[in-house]
C-alpha positions in Angstrom: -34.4 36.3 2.2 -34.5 34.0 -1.0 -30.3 34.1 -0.7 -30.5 33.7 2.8 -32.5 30.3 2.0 -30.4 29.2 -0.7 -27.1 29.7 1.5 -28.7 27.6 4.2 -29.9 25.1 1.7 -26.5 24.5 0.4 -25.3 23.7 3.7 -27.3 21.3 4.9 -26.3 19.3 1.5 -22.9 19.9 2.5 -23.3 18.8 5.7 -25.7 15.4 4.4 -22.6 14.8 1.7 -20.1 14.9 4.8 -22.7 12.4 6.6 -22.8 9.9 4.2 -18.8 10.0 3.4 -18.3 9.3 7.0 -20.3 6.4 6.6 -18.3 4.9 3.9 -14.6 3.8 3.9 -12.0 6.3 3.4 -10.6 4.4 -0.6 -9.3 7.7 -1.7 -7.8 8.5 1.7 -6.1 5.0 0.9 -5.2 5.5 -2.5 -3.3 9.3 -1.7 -1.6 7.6 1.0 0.0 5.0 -1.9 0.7 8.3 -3.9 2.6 10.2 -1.4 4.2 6.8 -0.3 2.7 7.9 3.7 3.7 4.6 5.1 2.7 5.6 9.1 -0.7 7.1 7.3 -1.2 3.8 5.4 -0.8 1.7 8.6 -3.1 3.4 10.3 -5.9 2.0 8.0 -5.1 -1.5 8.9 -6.0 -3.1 12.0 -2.9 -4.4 13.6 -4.7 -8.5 13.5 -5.6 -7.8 9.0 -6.0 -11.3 7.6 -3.9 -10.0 4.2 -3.6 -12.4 1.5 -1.4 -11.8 -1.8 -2.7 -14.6 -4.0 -2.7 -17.5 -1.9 -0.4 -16.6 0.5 -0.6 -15.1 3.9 0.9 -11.7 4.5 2.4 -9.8 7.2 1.6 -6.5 7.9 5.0 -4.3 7.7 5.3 -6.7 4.6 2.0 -5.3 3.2 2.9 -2.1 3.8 6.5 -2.4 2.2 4.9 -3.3 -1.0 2.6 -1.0 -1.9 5.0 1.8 -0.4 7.4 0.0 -2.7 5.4 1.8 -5.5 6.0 5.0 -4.6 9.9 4.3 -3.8 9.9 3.0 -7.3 9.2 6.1 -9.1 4.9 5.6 -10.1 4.0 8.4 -12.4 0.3 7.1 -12.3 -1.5 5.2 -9.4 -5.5 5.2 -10.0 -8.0 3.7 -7.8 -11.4 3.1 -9.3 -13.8 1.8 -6.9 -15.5 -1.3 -9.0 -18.3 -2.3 -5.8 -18.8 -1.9 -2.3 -20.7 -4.4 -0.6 -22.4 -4.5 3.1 -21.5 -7.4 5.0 -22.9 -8.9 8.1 -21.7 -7.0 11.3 -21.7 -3.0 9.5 -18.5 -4.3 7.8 -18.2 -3.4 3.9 -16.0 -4.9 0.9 -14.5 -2.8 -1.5 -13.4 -3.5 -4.8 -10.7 -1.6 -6.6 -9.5 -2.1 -10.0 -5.5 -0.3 -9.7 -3.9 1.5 -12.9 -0.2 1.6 -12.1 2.6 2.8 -13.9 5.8 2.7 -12.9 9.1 2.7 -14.2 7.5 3.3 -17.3 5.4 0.6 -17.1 1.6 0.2 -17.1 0.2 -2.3 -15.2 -3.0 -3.3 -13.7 -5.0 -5.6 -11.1 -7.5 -5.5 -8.1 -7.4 -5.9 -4.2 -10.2 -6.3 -2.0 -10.4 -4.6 0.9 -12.8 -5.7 4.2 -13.5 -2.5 6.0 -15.0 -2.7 9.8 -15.5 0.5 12.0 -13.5 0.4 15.0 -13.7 3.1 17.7 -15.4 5.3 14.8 -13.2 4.7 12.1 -12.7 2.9 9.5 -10.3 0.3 9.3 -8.9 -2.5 6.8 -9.8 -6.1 8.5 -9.4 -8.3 5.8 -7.2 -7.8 2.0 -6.3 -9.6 -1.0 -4.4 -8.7 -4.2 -2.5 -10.8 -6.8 1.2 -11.4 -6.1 2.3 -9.1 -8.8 0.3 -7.2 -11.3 -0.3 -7.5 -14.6 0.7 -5.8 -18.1 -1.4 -3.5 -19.1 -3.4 -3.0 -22.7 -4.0 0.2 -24.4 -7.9 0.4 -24.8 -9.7 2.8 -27.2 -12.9 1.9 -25.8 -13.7 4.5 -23.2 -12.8 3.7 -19.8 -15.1 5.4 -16.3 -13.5 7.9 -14.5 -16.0 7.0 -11.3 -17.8 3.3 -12.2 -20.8 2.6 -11.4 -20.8 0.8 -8.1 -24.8 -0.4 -8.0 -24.6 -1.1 -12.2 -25.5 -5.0 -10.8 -27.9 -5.2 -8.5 -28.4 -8.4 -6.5 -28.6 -11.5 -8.7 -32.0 -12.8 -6.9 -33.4 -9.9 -9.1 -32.3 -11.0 -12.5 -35.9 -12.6 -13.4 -38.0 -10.0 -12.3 -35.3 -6.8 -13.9 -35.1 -9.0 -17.4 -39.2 -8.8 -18.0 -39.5 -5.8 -17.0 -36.9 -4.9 -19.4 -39.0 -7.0 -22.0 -42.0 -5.0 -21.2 -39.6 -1.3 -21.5 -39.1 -3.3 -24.8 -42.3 -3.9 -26.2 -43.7 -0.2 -25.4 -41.3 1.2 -26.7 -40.3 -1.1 -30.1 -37.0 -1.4 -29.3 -35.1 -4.8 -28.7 -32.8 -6.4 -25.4 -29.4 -6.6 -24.8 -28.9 -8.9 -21.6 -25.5 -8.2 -20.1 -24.1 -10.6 -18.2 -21.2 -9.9 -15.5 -21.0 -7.9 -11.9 -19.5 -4.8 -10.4 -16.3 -6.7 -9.4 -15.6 -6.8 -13.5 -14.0 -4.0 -14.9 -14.6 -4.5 -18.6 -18.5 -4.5 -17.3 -18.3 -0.8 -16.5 -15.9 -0.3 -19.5 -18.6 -1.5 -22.0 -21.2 0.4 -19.8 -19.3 3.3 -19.9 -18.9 3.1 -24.2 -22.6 2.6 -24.4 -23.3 5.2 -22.4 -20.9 7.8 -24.5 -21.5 10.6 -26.8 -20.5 8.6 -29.8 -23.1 5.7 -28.9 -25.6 7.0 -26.4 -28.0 7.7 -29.5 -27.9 4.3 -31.2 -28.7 2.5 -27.6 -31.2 4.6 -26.8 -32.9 4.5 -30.0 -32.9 0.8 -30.0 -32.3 -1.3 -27.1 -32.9 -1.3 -23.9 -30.1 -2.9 -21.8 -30.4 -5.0 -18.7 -27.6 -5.9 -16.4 -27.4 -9.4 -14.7 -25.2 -10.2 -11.7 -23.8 -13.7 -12.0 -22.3 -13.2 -8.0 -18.9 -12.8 -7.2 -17.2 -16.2 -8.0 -19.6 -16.4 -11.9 -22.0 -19.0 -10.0 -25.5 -17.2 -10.1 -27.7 -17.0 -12.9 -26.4 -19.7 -14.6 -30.1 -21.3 -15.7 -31.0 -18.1 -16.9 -27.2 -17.7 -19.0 -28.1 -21.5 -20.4 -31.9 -20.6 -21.4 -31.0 -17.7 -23.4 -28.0 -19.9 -25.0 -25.2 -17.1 -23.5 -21.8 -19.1 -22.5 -21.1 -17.5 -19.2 -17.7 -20.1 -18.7 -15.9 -18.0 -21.2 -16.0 -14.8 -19.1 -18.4 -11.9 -18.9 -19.4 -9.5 -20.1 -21.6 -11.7 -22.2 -23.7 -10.8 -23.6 -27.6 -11.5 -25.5 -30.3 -9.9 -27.5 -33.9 -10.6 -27.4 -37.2 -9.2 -28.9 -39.5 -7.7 -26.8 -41.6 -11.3 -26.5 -38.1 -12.9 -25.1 -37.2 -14.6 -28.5 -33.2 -14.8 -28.5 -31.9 -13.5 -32.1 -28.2 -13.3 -30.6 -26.0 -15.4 -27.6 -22.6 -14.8 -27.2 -20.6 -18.1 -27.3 -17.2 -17.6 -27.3 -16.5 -14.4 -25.0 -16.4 -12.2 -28.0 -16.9 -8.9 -25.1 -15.2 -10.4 -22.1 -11.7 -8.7 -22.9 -12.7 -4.7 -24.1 -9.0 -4.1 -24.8 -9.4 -6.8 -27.7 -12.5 -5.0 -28.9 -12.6 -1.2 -30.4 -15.7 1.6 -31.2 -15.7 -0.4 -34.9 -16.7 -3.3 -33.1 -19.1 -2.2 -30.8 -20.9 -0.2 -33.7 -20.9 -2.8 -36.3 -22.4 -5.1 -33.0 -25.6 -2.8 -32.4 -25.5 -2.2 -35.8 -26.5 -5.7 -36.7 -28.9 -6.5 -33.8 -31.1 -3.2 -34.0 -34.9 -3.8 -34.7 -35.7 -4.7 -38.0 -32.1 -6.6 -38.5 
């Protein structure tokens, strides 16, 4: 009986998971379809009418899908999708935004497209895209980068006052001080820093000391900007930027001149000697 129970527990979670993914565009059904260079599967996620955008310019269809087939035709050895946010929008349509790791022809490169999903006749399909003419460079990090980022890491900027005190309260119960992060899902170093404070090597030394708050600045930096200026934090040099308060709000450090807004600049020596030198009792 107990087996019996379990079996049919699991599948109503399965069947729940299936649920929800049906509810959500199919990214990684985009991403294998780039892979595999499946140019009639790609089209199909596109409604024939896309507004498609490569930097300023407006894009055709068959010329959209030419140039991310191009990839594929070009010889990638890596293509990797990391879904950065997804965002409702008005009318059951959702924004995603991907942060691309390409390498081809030897070269690593990366960049970002946003793609406006709607559900027509029961699936999914892209209305609405932008990505950069060409893509950039890429840096070698050594600061640990997510496999699967965060997507809800910034919650809605209107929350920023009420999720810093209550962080200042977390703080003061527990003796530890604030680090006020700065930024938005969109931003990829965000989840990269994230992702190196919540790792092995440095999961003990936050924990035991800070307590870190997130604050969404929106998606073109505009939000929060009185609170950025009142804790002295320079939010026009880029985010992550970042601040540390004690427990009764008073600022002991604001980032000025965008010191984490690049994590390939920055390595684990830089991040340790950072906490190491705005723990309590610093």
């Amino acid at each position: 009986m107990k087996n019996w129970f379990l079996v049919c527990f699991a599948g109503l979670l399965l069947a729940d998971v299936a649920l929800a993914q049906k509810g959500l565009p199919p990214v990684a059904a985009w991403e294998s379809a780039v892979k595999t260079g499946d140019a009639a599967g790609f089209t199909k996620f596109y409604q024939a009418d896309a507004s498609l955008m490569a930097g300023k310019g407006k894009v055709a269809l068959a010329d959209e899908v030419s140039y991310w087939m191009g990839y594929q035709k070009g010889g990638i050895t890596k293509f990797l999708a990391r879904l950065l946010e997804m965002e409702s929008l008005p009318g059951g349509r959702k924004l995603s935004v991907i942060r691309l790791s390409i390498t081809t022809g030897g070269k690593p490169l990366y960049g970002s497209v946003r793609l406006t999903w709607a559900q027509t006749g029961g699936a999914w399909k892209v209305v609405g895209s932008t990505r950069a003419v060409a893509f950039d460079e890429e840096a070698v990090r050594t600061l640990p980068q997510p496999a699967a980022p965060n997507v809800d890491l910034y919650s809605d900027p209107k929350e920023a006052e009420a999720e810093l005190q209550a962080a200042l309260a977390k703080a003061g119960k527990e003796k530890k001080r604030v680090i006020v992060v700065f930024g938005g899902n969109w931003c990829y170093d965000c989840h990269v820093l994230d992702t190196t404070f919540h790792s092995k090597a440095f999961a003990p030394l936050v924990d035991a000391n800070f307590v870190v708050v997130h604050i969404n600045v929106g998606d073109d930096g505009s939000e929060n900007k009185a609170l950025g200026a009142r804790l002295g934090v320079a939010l026009d040099k880029g985010v992550p930027s970042l601040g540390v308060l004690e427990a009764n709000g008073t600022v002991v450090y604001a980032q000025k001149n965008g010191e984490f807004e690049a994590t390939e600049k920055i390595g684990p020596k830089d991040v340790r000697a950072f906490l190491e030198k705005w723990k309590p009792g610093k």
